[in-house]
C-alpha positions as CSV (number, residue, x, y, z in Angstrom):
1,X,30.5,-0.6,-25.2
2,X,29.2,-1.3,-21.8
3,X,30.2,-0.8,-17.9
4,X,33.8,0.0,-17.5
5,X,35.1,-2.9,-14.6
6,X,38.1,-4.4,-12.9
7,X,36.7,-7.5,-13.8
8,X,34.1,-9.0,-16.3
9,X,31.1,-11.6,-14.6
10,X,29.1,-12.0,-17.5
11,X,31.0,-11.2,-20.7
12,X,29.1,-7.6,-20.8
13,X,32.5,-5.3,-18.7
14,X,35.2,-3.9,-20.4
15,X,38.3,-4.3,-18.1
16,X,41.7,-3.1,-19.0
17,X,42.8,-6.5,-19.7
18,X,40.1,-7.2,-22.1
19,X,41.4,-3.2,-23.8
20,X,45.1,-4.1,-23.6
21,X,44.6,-7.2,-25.6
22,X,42.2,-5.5,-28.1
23,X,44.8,-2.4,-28.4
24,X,48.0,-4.4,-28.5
25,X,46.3,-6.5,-31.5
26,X,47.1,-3.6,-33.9
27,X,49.3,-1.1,-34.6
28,X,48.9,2.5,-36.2
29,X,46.1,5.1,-35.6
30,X,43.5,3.8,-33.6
31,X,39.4,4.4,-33.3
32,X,38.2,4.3,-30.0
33,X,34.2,4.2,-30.1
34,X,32.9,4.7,-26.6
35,X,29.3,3.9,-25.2
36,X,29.5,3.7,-21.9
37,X,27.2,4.6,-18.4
38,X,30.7,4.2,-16.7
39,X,31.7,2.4,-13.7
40,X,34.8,1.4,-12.2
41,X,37.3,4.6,-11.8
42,X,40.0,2.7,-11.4
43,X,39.9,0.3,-14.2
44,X,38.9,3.6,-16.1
45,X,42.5,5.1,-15.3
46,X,44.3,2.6,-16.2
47,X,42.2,2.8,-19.9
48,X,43.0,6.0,-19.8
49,X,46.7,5.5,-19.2
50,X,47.0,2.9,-22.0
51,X,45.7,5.0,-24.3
52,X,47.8,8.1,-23.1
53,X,50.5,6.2,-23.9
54,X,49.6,4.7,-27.0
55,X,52.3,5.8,-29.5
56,X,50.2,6.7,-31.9
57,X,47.1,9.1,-32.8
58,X,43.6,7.8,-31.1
59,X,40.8,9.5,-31.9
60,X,37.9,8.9,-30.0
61,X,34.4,8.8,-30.9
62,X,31.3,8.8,-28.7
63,X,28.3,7.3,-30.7
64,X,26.0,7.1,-27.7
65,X,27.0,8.2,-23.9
66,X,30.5,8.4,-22.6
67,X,29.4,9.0,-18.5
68,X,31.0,9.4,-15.3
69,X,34.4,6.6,-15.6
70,X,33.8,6.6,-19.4
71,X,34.1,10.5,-20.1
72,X,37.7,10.0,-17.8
73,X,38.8,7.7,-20.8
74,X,37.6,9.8,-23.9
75,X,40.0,12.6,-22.4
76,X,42.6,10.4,-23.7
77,X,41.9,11.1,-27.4
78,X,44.2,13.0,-29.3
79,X,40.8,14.2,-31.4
80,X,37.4,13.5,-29.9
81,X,34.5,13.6,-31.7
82,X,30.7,13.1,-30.3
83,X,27.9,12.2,-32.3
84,X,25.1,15.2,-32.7
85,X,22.5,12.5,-31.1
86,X,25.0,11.3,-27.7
87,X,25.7,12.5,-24.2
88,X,28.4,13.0,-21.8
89,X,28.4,13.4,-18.4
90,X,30.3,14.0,-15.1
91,X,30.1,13.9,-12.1
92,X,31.5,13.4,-8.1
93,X,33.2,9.7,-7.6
94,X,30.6,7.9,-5.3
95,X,31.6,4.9,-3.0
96,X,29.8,2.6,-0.4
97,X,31.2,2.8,3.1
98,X,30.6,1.3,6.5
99,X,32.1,2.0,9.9
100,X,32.6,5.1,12.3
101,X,33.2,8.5,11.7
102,X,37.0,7.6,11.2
103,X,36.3,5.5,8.1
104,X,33.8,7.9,7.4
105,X,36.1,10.1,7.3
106,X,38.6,8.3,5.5
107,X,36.0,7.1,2.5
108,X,35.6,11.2,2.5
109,X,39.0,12.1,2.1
110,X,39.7,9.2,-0.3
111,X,36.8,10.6,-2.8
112,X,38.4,14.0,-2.5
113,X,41.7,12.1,-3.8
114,X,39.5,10.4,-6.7
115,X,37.9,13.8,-7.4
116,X,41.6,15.4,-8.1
117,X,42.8,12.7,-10.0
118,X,39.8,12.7,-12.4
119,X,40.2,16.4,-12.7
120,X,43.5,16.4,-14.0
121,X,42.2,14.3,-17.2
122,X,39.2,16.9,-17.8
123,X,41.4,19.4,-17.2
124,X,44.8,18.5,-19.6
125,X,42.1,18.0,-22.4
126,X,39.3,21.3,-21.9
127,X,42.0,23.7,-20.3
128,X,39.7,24.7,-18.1
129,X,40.2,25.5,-14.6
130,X,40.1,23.3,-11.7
131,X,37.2,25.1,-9.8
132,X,35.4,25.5,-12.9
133,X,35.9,21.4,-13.7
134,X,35.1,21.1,-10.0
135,X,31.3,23.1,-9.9
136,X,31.0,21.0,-12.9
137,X,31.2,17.5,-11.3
138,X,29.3,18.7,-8.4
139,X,26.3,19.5,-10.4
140,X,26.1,16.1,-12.2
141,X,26.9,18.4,-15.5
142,X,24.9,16.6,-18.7
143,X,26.8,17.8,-22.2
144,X,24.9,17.3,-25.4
145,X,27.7,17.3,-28.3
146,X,27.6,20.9,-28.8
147,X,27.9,21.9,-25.1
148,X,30.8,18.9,-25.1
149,X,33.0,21.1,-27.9
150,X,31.6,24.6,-26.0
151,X,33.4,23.5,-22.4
152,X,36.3,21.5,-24.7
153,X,35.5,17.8,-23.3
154,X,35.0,17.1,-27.3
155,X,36.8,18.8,-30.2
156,X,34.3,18.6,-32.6
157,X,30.9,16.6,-34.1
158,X,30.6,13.9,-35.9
159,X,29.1,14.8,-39.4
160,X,28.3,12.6,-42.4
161,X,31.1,11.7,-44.8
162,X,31.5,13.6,-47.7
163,X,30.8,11.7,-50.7
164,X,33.6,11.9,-53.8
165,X,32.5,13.5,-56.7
166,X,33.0,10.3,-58.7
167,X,30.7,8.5,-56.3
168,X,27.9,11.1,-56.5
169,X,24.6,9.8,-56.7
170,X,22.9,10.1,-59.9
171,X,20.9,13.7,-60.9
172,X,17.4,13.5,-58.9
173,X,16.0,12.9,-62.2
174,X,17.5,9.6,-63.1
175,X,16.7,8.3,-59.6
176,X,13.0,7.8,-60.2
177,X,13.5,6.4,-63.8
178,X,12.3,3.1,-64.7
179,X,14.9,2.1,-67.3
180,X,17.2,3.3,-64.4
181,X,15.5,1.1,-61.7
């Protein structure tokens, strides 16, 4: 929940240390709940990474946006699930960069690298092809839940529980009863 970072100022980043803690703290299936605008690709990865390695099954849930560095780290769910009401989103890496054209350059060919990497997560979960995931990215793509499951970044949405039949409400009538009030 929040702006994925290397490094938290305020108490308001998640950074992988901050995750490694939290997921080491347990053991068994995990629920990953993701609300994130992004950030950091970097400290994204190596969320990603973790939870690719994680032993066991993580399902991940997005209850309100998982966008840009965040939808990198919901790729790493074994089931991922987005509520009928969230977004995801993806897009080109962006960086600042200062100098002449040969850092130009070399900022240019370093977000090409970033690109790649970021497509081999979209593209291990949605089977989709590279080019596809590419034109994707380069138009700033915006996935409500049911485009997310269409295009694979999501295997299904998140629906109410069912409720067992011995915990069933009472028959409509009996609700508005007074001796049942």
């Amino acid at each position: 929940n929040g702006t994925i970072a290397e490094e938290s100022w305020f108490d308001d980043d998640v950074t992988p240390q901050l995750f490694k803690e939290e997921l080491m703290g347990g053991s068994g299936d995990i629920t990953v709940w993701i609300n994130s605008p992004g950030g950091d690709c970097v400290a994204a990865a190596q969320i990603y990474n973790m939870l690719m390695d994680y032993p066991h099954n993580v399902t991940v849930k997005i209850d309100g946006i998982a966008a840009s560095a965040a939808s990198v780290i919901a790729m790493a769910g074994t089931k991922v699930l987005v509520s009928p009401v969230s977004m995801m989103m993806i897009h080109n890496p962006m960086t600042v960069a200062m100098g002449d054209t040969a850092e130009m350059q070399k900022a240019i060919e370093m977000l090409g690298s970033v690109k790649d990497s970021i497509i081999n997560a979209y593209e291990i979960k949605t089977g989709l092809s590279r080019t596809k995931l590419s034109h994707l990215m380069d138009a700033e793509t915006w996935m409500d839940a049911n485009k997310a499951v269409e295009l694979g970044f999501a295997d299904d949405v998140l629906a109410r529980a069912e409720i067992p039949e011995d915990m069933e409400p009472p028959a409509v009538s009996m609700l508005y009863s007074k001796a049942a009030v």
